[in-house]
C-alpha positions as CSV (number, residue, x, y, z in Angstrom):
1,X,-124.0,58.7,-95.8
2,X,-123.1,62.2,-95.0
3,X,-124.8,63.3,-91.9
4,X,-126.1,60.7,-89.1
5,X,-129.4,60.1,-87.4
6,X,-130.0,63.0,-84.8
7,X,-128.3,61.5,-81.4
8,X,-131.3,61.3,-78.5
9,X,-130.4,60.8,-74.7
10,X,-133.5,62.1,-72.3
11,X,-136.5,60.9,-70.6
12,X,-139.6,63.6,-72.8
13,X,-142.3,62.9,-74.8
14,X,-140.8,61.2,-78.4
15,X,-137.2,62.4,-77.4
16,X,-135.5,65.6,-77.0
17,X,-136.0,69.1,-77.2
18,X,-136.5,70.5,-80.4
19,X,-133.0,71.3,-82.6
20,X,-132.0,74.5,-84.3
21,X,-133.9,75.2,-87.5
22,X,-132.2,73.4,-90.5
23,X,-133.4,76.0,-93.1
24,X,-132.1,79.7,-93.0
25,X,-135.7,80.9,-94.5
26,X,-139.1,80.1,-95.6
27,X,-139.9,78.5,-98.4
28,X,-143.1,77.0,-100.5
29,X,-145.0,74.6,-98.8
30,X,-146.8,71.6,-100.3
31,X,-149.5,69.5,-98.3
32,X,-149.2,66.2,-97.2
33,X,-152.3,64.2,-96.1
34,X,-151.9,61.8,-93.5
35,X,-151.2,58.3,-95.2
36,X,-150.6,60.1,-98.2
37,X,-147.7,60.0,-101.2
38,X,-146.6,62.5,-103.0
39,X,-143.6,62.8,-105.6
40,X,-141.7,66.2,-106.9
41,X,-138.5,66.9,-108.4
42,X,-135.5,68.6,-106.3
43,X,-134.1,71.6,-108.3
44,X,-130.9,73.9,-108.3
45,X,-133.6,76.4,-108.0
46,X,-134.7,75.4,-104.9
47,X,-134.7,76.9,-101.5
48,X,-131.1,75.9,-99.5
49,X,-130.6,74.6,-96.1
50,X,-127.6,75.7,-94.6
51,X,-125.3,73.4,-96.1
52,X,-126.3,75.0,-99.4
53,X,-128.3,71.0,-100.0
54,X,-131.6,72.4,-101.8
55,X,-134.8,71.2,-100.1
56,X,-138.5,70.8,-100.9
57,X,-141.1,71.2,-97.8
58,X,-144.4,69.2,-97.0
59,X,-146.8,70.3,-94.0
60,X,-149.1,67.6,-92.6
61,X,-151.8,67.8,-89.7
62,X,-151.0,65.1,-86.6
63,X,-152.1,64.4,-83.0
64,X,-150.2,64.6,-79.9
65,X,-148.7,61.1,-79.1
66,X,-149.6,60.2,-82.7
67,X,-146.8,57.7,-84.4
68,X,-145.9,58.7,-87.6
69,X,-143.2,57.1,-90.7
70,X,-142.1,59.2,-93.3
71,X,-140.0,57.9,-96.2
72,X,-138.4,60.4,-98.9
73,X,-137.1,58.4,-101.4
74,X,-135.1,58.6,-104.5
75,X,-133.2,56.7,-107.4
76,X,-131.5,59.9,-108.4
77,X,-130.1,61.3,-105.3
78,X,-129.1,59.7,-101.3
79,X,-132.4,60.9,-100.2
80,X,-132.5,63.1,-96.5
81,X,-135.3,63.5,-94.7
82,X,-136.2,66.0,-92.0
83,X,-139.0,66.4,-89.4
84,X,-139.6,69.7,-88.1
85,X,-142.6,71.5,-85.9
86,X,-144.4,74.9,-86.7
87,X,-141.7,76.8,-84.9
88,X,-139.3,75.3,-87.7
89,X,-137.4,73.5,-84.9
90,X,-136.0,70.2,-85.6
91,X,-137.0,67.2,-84.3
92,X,-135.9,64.5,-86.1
93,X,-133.5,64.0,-89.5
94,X,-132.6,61.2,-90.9
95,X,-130.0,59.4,-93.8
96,X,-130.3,55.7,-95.0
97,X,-132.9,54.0,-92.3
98,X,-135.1,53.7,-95.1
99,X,-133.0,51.3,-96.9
100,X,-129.7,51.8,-99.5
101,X,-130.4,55.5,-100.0
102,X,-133.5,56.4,-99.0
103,X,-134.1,58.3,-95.8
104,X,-137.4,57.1,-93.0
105,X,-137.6,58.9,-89.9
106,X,-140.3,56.9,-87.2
107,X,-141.7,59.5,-84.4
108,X,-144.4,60.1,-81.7
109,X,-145.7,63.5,-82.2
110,X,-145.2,65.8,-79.0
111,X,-148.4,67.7,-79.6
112,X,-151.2,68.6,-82.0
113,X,-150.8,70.9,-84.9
114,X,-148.8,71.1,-88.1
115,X,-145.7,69.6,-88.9
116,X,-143.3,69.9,-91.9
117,X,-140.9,67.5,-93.8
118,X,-138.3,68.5,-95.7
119,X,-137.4,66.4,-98.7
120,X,-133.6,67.2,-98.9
121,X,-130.2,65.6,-100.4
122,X,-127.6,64.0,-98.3
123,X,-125.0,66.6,-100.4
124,X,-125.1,69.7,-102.3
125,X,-125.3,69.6,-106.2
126,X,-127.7,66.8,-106.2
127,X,-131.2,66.7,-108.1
128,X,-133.6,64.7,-109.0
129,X,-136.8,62.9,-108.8
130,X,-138.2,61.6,-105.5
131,X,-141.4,60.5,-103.5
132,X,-142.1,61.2,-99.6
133,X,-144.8,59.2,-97.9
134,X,-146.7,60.0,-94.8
135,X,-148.5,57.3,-93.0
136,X,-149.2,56.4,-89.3
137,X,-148.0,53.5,-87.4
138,X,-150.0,54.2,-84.4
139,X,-150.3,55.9,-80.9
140,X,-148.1,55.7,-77.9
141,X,-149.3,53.5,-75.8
142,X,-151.1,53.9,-72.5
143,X,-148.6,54.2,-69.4
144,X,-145.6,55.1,-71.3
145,X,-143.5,58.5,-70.9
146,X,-142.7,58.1,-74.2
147,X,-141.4,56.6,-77.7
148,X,-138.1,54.8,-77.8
149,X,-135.8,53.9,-81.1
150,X,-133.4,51.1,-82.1
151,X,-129.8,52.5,-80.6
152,X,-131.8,55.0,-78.3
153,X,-130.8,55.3,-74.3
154,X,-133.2,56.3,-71.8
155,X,-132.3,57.8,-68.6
156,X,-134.7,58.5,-65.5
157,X,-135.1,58.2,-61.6
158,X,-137.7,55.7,-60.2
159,X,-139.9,56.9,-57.1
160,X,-142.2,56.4,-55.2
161,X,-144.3,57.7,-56.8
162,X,-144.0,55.9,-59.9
163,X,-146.6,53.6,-61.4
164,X,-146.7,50.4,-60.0
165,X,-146.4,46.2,-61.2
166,X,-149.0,44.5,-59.8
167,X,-145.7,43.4,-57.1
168,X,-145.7,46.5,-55.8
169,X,-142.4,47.6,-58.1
170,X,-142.6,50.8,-59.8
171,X,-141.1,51.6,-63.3
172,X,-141.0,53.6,-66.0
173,X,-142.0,52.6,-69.8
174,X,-141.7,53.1,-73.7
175,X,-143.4,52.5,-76.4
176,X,-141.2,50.8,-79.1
177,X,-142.2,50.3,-83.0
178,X,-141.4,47.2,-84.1
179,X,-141.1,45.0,-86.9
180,X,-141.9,41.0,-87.0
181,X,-138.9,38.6,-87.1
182,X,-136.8,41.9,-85.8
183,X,-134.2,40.8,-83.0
184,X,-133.6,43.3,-80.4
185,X,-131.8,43.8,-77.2
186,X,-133.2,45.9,-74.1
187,X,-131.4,46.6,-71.2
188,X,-131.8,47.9,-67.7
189,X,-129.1,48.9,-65.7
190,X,-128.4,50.8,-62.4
191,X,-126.2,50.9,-59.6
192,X,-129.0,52.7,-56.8
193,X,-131.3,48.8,-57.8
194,X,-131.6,45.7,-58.8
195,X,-132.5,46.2,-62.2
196,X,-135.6,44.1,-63.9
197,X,-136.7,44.6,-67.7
198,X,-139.9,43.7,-68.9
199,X,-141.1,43.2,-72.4
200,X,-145.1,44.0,-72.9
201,X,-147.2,43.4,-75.8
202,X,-149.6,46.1,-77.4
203,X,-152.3,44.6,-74.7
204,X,-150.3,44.4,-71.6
205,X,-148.9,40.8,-72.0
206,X,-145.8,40.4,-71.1
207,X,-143.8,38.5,-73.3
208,X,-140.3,39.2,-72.1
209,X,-138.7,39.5,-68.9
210,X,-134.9,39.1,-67.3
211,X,-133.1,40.2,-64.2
212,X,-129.7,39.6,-63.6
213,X,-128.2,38.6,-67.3
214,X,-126.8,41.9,-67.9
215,X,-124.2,41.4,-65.4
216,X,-124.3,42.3,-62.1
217,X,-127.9,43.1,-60.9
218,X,-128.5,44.7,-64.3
219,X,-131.1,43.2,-66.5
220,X,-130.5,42.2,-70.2
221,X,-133.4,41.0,-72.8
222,X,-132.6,39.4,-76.3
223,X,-136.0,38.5,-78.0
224,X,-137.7,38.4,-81.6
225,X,-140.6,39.8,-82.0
226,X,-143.5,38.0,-82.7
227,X,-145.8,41.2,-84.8
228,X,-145.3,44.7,-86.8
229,X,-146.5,47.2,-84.2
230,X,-146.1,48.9,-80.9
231,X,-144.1,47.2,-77.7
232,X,-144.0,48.1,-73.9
233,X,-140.6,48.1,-72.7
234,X,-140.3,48.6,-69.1
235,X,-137.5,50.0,-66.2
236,X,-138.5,48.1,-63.0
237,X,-136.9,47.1,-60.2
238,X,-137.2,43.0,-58.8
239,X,-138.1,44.5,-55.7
240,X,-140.9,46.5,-54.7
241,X,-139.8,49.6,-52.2
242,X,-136.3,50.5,-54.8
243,X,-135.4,53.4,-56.0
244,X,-132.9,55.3,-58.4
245,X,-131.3,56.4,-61.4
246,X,-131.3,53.8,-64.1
247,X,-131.0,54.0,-68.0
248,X,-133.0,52.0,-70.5
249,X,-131.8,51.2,-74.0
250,X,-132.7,49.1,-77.1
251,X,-130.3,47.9,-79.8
């Protein structure tokens, strides 16, 4: 591994602002249909990023708040993967998530329109066969600001104006992709609150919930998930009428 997984702090739609463009020009672009496969070869004549690592780039139509995996994977090469919007603006980049050398980037869409991958090497000098595939794993769910990822911190304010628990609490929530048998770790923490995490299902179960066993008045939640698919975590407080700064986070 050469380069790491884009680092995400902030409270928007599927994460932060949009990054520099990786490319310094346009290149061909192939189509991608969603749910789709497609496999090429990576040339020295191919169009460079700015580390001189040659690319190949794949457009694709989505949704706003539309979950989407893309794998680029390669026996040849340490495959990188890169998921920019129209304005060539990063969003997302990613190494080895997809497993040994292959590269998987997980995102809700911020908008409809076109998007573009770009099937790249983790160095310079490398070529080679390789496969991307396109599918999506869903929408965000209802109520949620937003998409969260393994190793991701969320930070917000509740207020009064918040949604509400049917307590009276308000909070703030993500939608989390996960897999079944996965272990994960979500906590709460403030110091304006008592902080309270919640763990919903796809329907608005909940099937996690902790107050105090992050230390303190901060909440902690170590739980395995029981399906492959979307999750409601939740920032509340155990007390309806508090307020605050508070961070959310998932490991």
């Amino acid at each position: 591994m050469t380069r790491s997984l884009l680092a995400l702090t902030c409270l928007s739609l599927a994460g932060c602002a949009a990054g520099p463009p990786a490319r310094t020009g346009p290149a061909p672009t192939r189509t991608l249909a969603m749910n789709g496969e497609a496999s090429d070869r990576l040339t020295r004549y191919d169009a460079k990023l700015r580390d001189s690592s040659v690319y190949q780039a794949w457009s694709f139509q989505a949704t706003a708040g539309q979950i989407v995996q893309i794998d680029v994977m390669s026996t040849d090469f340490d495959a990188y993967a890169i998921l920019q919007n129209a304005q060539d603006s990063v969003l997302a980049r990613d190494d080895d998530d997809g497993g040994g050398t292959n590269a998987r980037i997980t995102w809700a869409l911020p908008a409809t329109g076109t998007y573009e991958i770009l099937a790249n090497s983790a160095q310079k000098g490398r070529y080679g066969r390789y496969t991307v595939h396109l599918r999506s794993v869903g929408l965000l769910l209802p109520g949620t600001v937003g998409q969260i990822l393994r190793g991701q911190t969320m930070t917000g304010q509740l207020a009064p104006d918040d949604p509400k628990l049917s307590d009276g609490s308000v909070y703030q929530a993500w939608t989390y992709m996960g897999q079944v048998g996965e272990s994960i770790q979500v906590d709460v923490t403030s110091t304006d609150f008592d902080a309270y995490a919640i763990i919903q299902d796809a329907n608005g179960s909940k099937v996690a919930a902790d107050d105090d066993s992050g230390g303190g008045t901060n909440a902690r939640i170590t739980f395995t998930l029981p399906y492959t698919g979307a999750y409601r975590l939740i920032a509340n407080t155990y007390r309806q009428g508090q307020y605050g700064s508070f961070s959310l986070s998932v490991r």
